[in-house]
Structures are given as structure tokens and as C-alpha cells.
C-alpha positions as CSV (number, residue, x, y, z in Angstrom):
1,X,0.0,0.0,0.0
2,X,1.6,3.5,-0.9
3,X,1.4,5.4,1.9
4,X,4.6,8.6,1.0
5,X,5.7,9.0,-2.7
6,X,9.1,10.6,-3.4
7,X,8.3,12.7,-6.4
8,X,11.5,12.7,-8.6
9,X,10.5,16.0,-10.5
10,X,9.4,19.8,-10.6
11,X,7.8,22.6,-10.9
12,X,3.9,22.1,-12.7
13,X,4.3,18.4,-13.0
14,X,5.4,17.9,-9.2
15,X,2.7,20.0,-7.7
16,X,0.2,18.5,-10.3
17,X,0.8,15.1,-8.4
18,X,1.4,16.7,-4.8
19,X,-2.3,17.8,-5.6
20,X,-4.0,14.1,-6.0
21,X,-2.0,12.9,-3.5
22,X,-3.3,15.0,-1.0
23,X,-6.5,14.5,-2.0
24,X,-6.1,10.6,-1.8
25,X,-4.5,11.1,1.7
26,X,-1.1,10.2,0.3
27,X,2.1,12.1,1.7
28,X,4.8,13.1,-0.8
29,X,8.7,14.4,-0.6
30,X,9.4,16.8,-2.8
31,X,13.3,16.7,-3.9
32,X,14.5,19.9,-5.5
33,X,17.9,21.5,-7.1
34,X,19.4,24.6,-4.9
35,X,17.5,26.8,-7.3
36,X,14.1,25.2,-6.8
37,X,14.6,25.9,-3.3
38,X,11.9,28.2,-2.9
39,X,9.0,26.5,-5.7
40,X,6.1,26.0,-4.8
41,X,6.5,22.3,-4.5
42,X,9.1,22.4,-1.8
43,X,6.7,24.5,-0.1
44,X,3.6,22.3,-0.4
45,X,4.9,19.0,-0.1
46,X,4.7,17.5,3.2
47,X,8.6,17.1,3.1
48,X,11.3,18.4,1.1
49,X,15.0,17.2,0.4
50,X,17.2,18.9,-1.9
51,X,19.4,16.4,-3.8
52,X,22.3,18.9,-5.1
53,X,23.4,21.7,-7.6
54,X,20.8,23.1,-10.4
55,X,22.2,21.3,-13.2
56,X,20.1,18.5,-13.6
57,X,22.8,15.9,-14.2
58,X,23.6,16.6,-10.3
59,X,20.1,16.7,-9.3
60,X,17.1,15.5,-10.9
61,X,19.1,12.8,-13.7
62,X,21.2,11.6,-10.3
63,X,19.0,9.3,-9.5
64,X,21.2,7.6,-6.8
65,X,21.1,10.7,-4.9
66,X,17.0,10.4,-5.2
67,X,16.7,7.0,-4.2
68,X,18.4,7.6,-1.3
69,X,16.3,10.8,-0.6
70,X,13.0,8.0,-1.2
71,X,14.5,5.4,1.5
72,X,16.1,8.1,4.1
73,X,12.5,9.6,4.1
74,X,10.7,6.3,4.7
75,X,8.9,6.6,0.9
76,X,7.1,3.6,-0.6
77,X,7.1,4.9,-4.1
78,X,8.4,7.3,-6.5
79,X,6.9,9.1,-9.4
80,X,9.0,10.4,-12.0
81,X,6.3,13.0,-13.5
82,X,7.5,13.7,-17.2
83,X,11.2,14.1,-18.6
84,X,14.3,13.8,-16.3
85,X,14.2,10.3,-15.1
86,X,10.0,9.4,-16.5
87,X,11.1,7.1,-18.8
88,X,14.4,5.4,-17.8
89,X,14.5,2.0,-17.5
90,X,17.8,1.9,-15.2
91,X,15.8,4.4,-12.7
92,X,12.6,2.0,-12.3
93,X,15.2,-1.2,-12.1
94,X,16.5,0.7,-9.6
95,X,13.3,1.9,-7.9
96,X,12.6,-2.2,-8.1
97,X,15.8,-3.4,-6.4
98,X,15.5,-1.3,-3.5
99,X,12.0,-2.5,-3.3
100,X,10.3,1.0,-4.4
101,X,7.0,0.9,-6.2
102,X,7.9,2.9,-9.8
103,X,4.9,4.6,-10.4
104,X,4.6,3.6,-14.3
105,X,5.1,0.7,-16.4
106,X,7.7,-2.4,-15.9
107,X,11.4,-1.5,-16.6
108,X,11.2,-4.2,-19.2
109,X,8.6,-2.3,-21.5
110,X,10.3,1.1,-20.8
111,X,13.4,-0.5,-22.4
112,X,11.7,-1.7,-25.0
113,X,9.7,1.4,-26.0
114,X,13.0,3.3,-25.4
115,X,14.6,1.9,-28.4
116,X,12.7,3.3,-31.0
117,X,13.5,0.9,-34.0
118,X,12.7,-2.1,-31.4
119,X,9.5,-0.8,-30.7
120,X,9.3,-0.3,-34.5
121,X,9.7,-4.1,-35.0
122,X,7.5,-5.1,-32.1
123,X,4.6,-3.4,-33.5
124,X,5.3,-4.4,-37.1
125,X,4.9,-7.9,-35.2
126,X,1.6,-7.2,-33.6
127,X,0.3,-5.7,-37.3
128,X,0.1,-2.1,-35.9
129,X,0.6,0.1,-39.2
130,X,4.2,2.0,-39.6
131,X,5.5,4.3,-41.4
132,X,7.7,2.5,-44.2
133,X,11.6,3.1,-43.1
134,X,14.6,1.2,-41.7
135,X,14.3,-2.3,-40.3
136,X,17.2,-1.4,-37.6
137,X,19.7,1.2,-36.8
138,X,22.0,2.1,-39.6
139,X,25.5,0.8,-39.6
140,X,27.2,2.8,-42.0
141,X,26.9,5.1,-45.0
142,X,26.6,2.3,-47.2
143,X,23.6,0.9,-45.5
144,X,22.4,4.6,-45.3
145,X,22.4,4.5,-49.1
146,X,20.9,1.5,-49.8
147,X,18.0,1.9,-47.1
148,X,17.4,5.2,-48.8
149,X,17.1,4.0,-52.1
150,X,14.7,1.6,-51.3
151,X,12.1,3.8,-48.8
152,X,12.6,6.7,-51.5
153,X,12.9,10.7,-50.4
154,X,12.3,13.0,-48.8
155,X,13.4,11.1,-45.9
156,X,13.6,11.7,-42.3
157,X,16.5,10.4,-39.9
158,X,15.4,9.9,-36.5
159,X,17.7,9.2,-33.1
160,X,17.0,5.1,-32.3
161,X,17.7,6.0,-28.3
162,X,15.1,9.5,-27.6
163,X,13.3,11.8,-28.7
164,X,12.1,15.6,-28.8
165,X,13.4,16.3,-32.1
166,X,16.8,15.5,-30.8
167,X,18.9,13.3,-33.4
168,X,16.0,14.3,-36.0
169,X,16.9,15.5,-39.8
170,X,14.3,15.9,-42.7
171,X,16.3,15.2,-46.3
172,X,14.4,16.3,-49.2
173,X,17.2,14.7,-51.6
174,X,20.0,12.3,-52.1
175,X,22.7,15.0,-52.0
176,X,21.8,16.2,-48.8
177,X,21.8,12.3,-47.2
178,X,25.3,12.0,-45.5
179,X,25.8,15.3,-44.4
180,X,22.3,15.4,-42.5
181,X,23.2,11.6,-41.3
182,X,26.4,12.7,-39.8
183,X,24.8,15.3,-38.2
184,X,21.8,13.1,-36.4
185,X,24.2,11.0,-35.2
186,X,26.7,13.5,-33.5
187,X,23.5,15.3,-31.8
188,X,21.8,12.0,-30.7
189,X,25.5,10.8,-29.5
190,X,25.7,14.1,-27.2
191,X,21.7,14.4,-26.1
192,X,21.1,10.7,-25.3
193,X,24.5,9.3,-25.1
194,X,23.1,6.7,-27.9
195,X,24.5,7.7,-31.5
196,X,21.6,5.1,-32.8
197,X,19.7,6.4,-35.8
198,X,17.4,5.0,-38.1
199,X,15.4,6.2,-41.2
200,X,11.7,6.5,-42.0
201,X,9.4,8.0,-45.3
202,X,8.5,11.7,-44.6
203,X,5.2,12.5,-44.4
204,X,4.4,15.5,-46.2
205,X,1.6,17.3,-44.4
206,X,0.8,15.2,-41.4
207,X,-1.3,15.2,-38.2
208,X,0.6,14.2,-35.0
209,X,-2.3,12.7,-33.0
210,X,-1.6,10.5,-30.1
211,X,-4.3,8.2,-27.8
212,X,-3.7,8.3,-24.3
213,X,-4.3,5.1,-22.5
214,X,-4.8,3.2,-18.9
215,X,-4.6,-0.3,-18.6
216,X,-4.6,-2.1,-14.6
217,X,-2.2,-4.9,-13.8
218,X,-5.3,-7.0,-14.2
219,X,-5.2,-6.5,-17.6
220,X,-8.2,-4.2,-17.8
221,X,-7.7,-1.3,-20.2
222,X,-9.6,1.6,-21.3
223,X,-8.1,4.7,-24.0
224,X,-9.3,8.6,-23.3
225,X,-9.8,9.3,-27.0
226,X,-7.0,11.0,-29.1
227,X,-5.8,14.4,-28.9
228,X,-4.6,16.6,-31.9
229,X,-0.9,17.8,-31.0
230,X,0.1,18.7,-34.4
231,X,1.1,22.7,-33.6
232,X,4.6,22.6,-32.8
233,X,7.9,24.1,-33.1
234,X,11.5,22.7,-33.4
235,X,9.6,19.2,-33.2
236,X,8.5,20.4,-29.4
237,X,4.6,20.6,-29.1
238,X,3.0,23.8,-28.3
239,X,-0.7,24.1,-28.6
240,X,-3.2,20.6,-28.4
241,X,-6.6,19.3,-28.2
242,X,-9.0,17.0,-27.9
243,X,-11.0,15.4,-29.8
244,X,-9.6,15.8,-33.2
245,X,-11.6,17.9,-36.1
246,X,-10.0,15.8,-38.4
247,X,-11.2,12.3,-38.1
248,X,-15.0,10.6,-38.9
249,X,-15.8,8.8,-35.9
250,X,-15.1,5.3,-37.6
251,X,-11.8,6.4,-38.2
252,X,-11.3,7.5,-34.3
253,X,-12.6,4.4,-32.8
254,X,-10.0,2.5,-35.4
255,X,-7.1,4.4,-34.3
256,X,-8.0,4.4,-30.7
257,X,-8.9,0.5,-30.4
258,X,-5.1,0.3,-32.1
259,X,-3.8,2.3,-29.7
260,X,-5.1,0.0,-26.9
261,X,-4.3,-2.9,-28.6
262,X,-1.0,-2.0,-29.3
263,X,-0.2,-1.1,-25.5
264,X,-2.1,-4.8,-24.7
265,X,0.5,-6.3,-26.6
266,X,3.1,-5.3,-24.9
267,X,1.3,-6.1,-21.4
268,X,1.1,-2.2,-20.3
269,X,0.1,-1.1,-17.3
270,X,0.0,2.0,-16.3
271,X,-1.0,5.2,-17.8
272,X,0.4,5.8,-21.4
273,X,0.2,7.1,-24.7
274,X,0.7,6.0,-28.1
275,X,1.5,8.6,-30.7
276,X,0.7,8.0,-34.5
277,X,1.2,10.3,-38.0
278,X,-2.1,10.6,-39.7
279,X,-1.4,11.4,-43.5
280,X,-4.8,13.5,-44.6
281,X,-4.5,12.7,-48.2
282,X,-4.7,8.5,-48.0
283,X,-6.4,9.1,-44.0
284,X,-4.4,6.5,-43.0
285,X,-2.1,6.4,-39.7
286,X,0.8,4.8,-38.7
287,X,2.6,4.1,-35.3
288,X,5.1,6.5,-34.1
289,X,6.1,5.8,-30.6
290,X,5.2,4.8,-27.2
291,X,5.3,7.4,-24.5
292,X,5.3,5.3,-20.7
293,X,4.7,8.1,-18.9
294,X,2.6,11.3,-18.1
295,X,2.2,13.4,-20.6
296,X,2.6,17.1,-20.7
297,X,-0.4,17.5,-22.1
298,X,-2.9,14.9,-20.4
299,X,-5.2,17.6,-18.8
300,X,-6.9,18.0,-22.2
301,X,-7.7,14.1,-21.8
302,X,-9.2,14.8,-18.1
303,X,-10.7,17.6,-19.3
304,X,-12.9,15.5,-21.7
305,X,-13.5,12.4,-19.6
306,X,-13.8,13.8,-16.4
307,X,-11.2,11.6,-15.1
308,X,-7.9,12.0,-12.9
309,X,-4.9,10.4,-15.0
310,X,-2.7,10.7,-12.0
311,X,-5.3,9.5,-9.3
312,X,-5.4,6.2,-11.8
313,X,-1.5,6.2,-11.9
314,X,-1.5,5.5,-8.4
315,X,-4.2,3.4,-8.0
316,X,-3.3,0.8,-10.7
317,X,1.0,1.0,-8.4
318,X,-1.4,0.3,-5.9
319,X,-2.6,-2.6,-7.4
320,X,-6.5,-2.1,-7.6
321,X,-8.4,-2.9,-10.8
322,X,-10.0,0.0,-12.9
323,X,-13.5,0.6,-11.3
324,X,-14.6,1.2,-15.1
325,X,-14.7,0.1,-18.8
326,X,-14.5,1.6,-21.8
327,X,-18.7,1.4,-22.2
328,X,-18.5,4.1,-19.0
329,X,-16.5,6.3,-20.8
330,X,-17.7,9.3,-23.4
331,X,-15.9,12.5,-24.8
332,X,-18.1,15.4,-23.2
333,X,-17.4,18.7,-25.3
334,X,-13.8,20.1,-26.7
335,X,-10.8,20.7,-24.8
336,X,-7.7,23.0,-25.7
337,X,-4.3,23.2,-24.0
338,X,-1.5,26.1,-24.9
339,X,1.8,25.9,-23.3
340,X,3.3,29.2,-21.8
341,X,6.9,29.0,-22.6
342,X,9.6,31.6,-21.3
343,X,10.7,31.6,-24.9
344,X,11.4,34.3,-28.0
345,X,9.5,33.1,-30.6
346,X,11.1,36.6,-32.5
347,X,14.6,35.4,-32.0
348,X,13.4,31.6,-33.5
349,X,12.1,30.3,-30.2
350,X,15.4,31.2,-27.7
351,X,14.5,30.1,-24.3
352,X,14.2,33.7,-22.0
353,X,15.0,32.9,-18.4
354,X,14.7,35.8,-15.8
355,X,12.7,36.8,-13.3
356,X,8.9,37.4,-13.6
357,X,7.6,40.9,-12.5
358,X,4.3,40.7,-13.2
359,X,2.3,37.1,-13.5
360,X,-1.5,37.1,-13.7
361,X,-3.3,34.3,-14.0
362,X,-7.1,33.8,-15.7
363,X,-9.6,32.3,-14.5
364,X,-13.7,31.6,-14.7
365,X,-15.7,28.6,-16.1
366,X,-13.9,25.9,-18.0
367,X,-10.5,27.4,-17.7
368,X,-7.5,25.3,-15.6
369,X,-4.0,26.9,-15.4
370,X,-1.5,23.9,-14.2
371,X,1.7,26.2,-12.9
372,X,4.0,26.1,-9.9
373,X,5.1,30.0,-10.7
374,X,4.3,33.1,-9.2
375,X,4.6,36.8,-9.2
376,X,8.2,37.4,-8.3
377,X,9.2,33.7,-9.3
378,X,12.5,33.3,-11.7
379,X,12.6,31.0,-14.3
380,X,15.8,29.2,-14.4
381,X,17.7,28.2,-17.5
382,X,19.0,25.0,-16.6
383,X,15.6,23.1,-17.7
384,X,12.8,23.6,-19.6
385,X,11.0,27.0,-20.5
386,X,7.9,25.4,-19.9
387,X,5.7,28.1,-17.3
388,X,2.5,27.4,-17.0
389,X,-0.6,25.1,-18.9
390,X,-3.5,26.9,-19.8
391,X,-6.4,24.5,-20.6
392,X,-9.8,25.8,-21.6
393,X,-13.0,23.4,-22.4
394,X,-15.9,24.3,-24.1
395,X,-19.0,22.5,-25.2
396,X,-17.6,22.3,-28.8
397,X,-14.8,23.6,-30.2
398,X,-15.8,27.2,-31.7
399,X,-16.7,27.7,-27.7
400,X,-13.3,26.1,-26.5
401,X,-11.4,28.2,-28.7
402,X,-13.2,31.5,-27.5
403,X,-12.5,30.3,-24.0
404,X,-8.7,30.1,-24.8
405,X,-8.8,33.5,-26.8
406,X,-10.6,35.9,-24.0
407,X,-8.3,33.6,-21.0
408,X,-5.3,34.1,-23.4
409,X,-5.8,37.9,-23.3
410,X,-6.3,37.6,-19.0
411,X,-2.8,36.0,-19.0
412,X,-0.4,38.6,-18.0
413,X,3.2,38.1,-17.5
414,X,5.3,40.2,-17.8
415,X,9.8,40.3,-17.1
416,X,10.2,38.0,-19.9
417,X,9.3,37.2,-23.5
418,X,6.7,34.7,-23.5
419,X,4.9,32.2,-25.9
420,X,1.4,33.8,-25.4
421,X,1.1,36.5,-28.4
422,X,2.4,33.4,-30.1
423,X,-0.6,31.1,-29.0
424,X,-3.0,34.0,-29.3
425,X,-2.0,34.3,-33.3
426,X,-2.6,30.7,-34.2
427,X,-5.8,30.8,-32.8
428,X,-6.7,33.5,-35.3
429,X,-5.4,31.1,-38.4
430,X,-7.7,29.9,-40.7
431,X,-6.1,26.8,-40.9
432,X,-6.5,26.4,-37.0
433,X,-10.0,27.4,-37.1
434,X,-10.6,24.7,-39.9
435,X,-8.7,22.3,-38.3
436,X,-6.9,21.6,-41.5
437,X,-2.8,22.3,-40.1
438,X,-0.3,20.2,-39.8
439,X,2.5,19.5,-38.2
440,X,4.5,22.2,-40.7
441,X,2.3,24.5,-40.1
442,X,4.5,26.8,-37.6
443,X,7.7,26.1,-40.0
444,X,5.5,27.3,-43.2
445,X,4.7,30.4,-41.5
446,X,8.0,31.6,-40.0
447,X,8.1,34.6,-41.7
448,X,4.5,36.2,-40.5
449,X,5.4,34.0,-36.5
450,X,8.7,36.7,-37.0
451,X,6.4,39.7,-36.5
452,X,4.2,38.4,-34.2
């Protein structure tokens, strides 16, 4: 029975779960770097250990400093939120030795989904649909070539070991091949420690959508519908929602029944996702990856279905079966979910630490704001520029997306470039109003985001 959780994280994500604990009457340990030392998760959680310097590689990635933080504070669990450690397999091993409950999947399927051209093969296996590319990592140039030749261009070179767009290079034509291989392989080397890469088609003008999904140790599992995270920059998303406009409703159920097959296969348990490419012209998806985590973006998922992703972490460490199937669940109305990012989207995206002077949060009927900042708080720039989640819902989407405009325009912050004139302009895009964008859809429009 989990009675304390060490929560091996920060900022939005750690008081996101310090929230559901309390309310389940779960204490937590917060561990924080010498400059979260005064978040508002050290603050809330019933205890709070720091574990070293800012840089995360001698705090939040040292995970033998954190499990000794877990075991000198009596924990029975941890929960590794998103990023850092979420989705290292040595970390829940670990977690498992020392007879911790790792509050996600079993170290064997994080390794397995880790490896991106492994978790290629496995679903190739299980007849989940993939995009046509490499059977493997590629060895050498020559391989390169001859893998290339067959898939045909433009092609896209991805990192075999991680992910964020890290290790990632679009080639349009044979001339530009080696030069952006060489490249992937020298940023994957140096983000992930894994110079792995492998090679895939390129879509063209694709929809990222992704099915979120909670199965029990039982076996019992249940998906949350899709959501639509196609609005991104540098291969990081920025804007999502759920449902999708773009898909019939024969063509959701298919893609979320794959989803939950796919994660059945693999004997999941837990919550995850499992993120696909959806090519508009045929209207046919195909298997990208499995996330075995949190997402960043789940509250668009609660929003929807009304239930607590993290509560249903917890329970399902805690062993207990889902108290529902997927015949109790139904999509109720539209959600939307823009990230506030201390970022310069003038100066192509550069992150903007400093300190907040002014920061004003909205509010009112369907609106959720998922932060650990405050007026006065500095945003560091040893992680991620990530400030605050604003999620709006509406009874359909027009609604949802009024929501997000007029709560858009209550969001004040001021101190630092931010990514909310950013958000406030795709919303007034025809092709986000139709629905009809893509994945390309910031890159396309550079030039205008420039003056924004």
C-alpha cells in the first residue's frame, strides 16, 4: 500500500501530483535542485530534500542521490512525472531493487519502447501500421544509401535511443543524405548518449495525433480518445486538443482500439500514450512511438472524460483494478491546451529565463491553469522554459477556442518574452479554425510568427 511518494520531479508536474496525493491522503517528498529551493512544491509537499546543484545531471538525472532521498525519508514509491528520469528503465530497475513501487510501467517495456526501431519491430509484429523506413539502426553510409534507395525521399533520420526532435533530420534529396546523417548521429551521440539512428518516409503534411491510455495490472484497459498535438515548433509541441476535427468517428474508434491494442501487446500497465502520423490525403495512420509516462499534455484528456490520470497512476502502483470500462466512458465537449513557454519566438524560439515581474493568471468557467510560478518567481535556465498550462473546455470547439482567446488575453506576465502573443495568433489562423494544419504548419509560416 503506498502510503509517502518521493516525487522525482518539478515545478507544474510535481505539484500536479502533490495535488492528487493529498486529495487521496497520500504524503509526498518533494526533492528539488538549490535553485528550486523556494518552488512552490518544496513549499507544499509535506517534506522536502534537496538532492544537489541546479544542473540537472547533479540533481534531478542523479538518480542515486533520489533514491536515497525515497528510502532516508521512509517513501514507498516514486513518481517520476515527465522528462528527467519518466522514462528510464535503469531508474525504475533501480526503484525495483531497493523495493520502491515505480509509479509507471515495468522497466522491461520502458526499455523496449525506449529503443525506437525495437518498438518499430514489435509493432510491425503485432500488425500495428508503420510508417515505411529502416528495419534497424544504420550501420554505416553504405547501408544509409541502400536503405534510402529503397524507402525513396524525402526522408527523415530519426535518433533510435530518444526523442524531442533531438537526433532528428528531414532530407528532401539524395545529395543532402550524408551530411544530415552525420549530423543526427553527432546530436543523438551528445543528447542521449546513444548515436543510434534509423530512417523512416517523410510525411508531407501530417497530423501528429496520439491516444492516451490506462490499462490495470489486471489487464483491464480503457483509452481517453485522441488528442490533436500537431502545432509545434523545433519538433516540441505547443498548442493541443482533444478530440480531433479531423477524423470521422469510424476512423477515431480505429485508431483508438489500435492504440489500446498495441499497448495490450506489450502487457502495459499503467498510464500511457501512443502517438501516430495521420497522412490527410490517404487518412491512414501509422505508429510512431510509445510514450510510458505522463504526458505534458494529459489535462486535455481529463478535461474531456472527467477523469484523474494521475489519481489512476496510483491506484493501478497500488494494485486495484479500474472501477470502469471503456462502455462508461464518453468525450463530453472540446478541450484546448496552450503551453506558456519563457521563450522568443522573434529570436526563433530562444528560451528567456529571468525573473517574472508581473504574472496574472485567468480564470472563470472551463479554464485550468497547471503552474507552480508566481509573481516574483525566476525562471531558471538550466531546464525547460515550460511556465504554466493553460487549458480551456468548451462544449464544442468554436466555444473552446473562444474560451482560450478571452483567457489568453487575462494572462499577464510580464519580465520576460513569453509564448502567449504566439498562441493568441494561431488561434486566429484559418487553418487552426478549420482544423486543416499540420504538423509544418508553424515552420511554413515563419516569416509572419517573426512579427508576431
Amino acid at each position: 500500500m503506498i502510503r509517502r511518494v518521493l516525487i522525482a520531479n518539478r515545478s507544474e508536474i510535481a505539484l500536479r501530483i502533490i495535488r492528487t496525493c493529498r486529495e487521496m491522503g497520500i504524503e509526498t517528498v518533494a526533492v528539488y535542485s538549490e535553485a528550486d529551493r523556494d518552488s512552490l512544491p518544496v513549499e507544499l509537499a509535506d517534506q522536502a530534500i534537496c538532492i544537489g546543484p541546479p544542473a540537472p545531471k547533479e540533481s534531478y538525472l542523479y538518480y542515486q542521490q533520489i533514491l536515497s532521498a525515497a528510502l532516508s525519508s521512509a517513501c514507498d514509491a516514486i513518481h517520476p512525472g515527465y522528462g528527467f528520469l519518466a522514462e528510464n528503465a535503469i531508474f525504475a530497475e533501480a526503484c525495483e531493487a531497493v523495493k520502491l513501487t515505480f509509479i509507471g510501467p515495468p522497466a522491461g517495456i520502458i526499455r523496449k519502447m525506449g529503443d525506437k526501431t525495437l518498438a518499430r519491430k514489435i509493432m510491425k509484429k503485432a500488425n500495428i501500421p508503420i510508417v515505411p523506413g529502416s528495419d534497424g539502426p544504420i550501420a554505416n553510409i553504405s547501408v544509409l544509401n541502400e536503405e534510402a534507395e529503397r524507402i525513396g525521399y524525402p526522408l527523415l533520420i530519426k535518433a533510435a535511443g530518444g526523442g524531442g526532435g533531438r537526433g532528428m533530420r528531414v532530407v528532401m534529396e539524395e545529395k543532402e543524405l550524408a551530411g544530415a546523417y552525420q549530423q543526427a548521429v553527432n546530436e543523438a551521440q551528445n543528447a542521449f548518449a546513444d548515436g543510434r539512428v534509423y530512417i523512416e518516409r517523410y510525411l508531407i503534411n501530417p497530423k501528429h495525433l496520439e491516444v492516451q491510455v490506462l490499462i490495470d495490472k489486471q489487464g483491464n484497459g480503457v483509452h481517453l480518445y485522441e488528442r490533436d498535438c500537431s502545432i509545434q515548433r523545433r519538433h516540441q509541441k505547443l498548442i493541443e486538443e482533444s478530440p480531433s476535427v479531423c477524423l470521422q468517428e469510424t476512423e477515431r474508434q480505429s485508431l483508438c482500439q489500435t492504440a489500446l491494442a498495441a499497448m495490450s501487446t506489450l502487457g502495459y500497465s499503467s498510464v500511457g500514450t501512443v502517438e501516430f502520423l495521420w497522412d490527410p490525403l490517404s487518412r491512414e495512420f501509422y505508429f510512431m512511438e510509445v510514450n510510458t509516462r505522463i504526458q505534458v499534455e494529459h489535462p486535455v484528456s481529463e478535461m474531456i472524460t472527467g477523469i484523474d490520470l494521475v489519481r489512476f497512476q496510483l491506484e493501478v502502483a497500488n494494485n486495484k483494478a479500474l472501477p470502469f470500462a471503456q462502455k462508461d466512458l464518453q468525450k463530453w465537449g472540446h478541450a484546448i491546451e496552450c503551453r506558456i513557454n519563457a521563450e522568443d519566438h522573434r529570436q526563433n524560439f530562444r528560451p528567456s529565463p529571468g525573473k517574472m515581474t508581473r504574472f496574472t493568471v485567468p480564470g472563470g468557467p472551463g479554464v485550468r491553469v497547471d503552474t507552480a510560478a508566481q509573481c516574483g518567481s525566476t525562471i531558471q535556465p538550466y531546464y525547460d522554459s515550460l511556465i504554466a498550462k493553460l487549458i480551456c473546455w468548451g462544449e464544442d470547439r468554436p466555444k473552446a477556442i473562444v474560451r482560450m482567446n478571452r483567457a489568453l488575453y487575462e494572462f499577464r506576465i510580464e519580465g520576460i518574452p513569453t509564448s502567449i502573443p504566439l498562441c493568441q495568433w494561431v488561434l486566429s489562423q484559418p487553418e487552426f479554425l478549420d482544423g486543416s494544419y499540420s504538423t509544418h504548419f508553424l515552420d511554413a509560416h515563419m516569416n509572419e510568427v517573426s512579427h508576431v
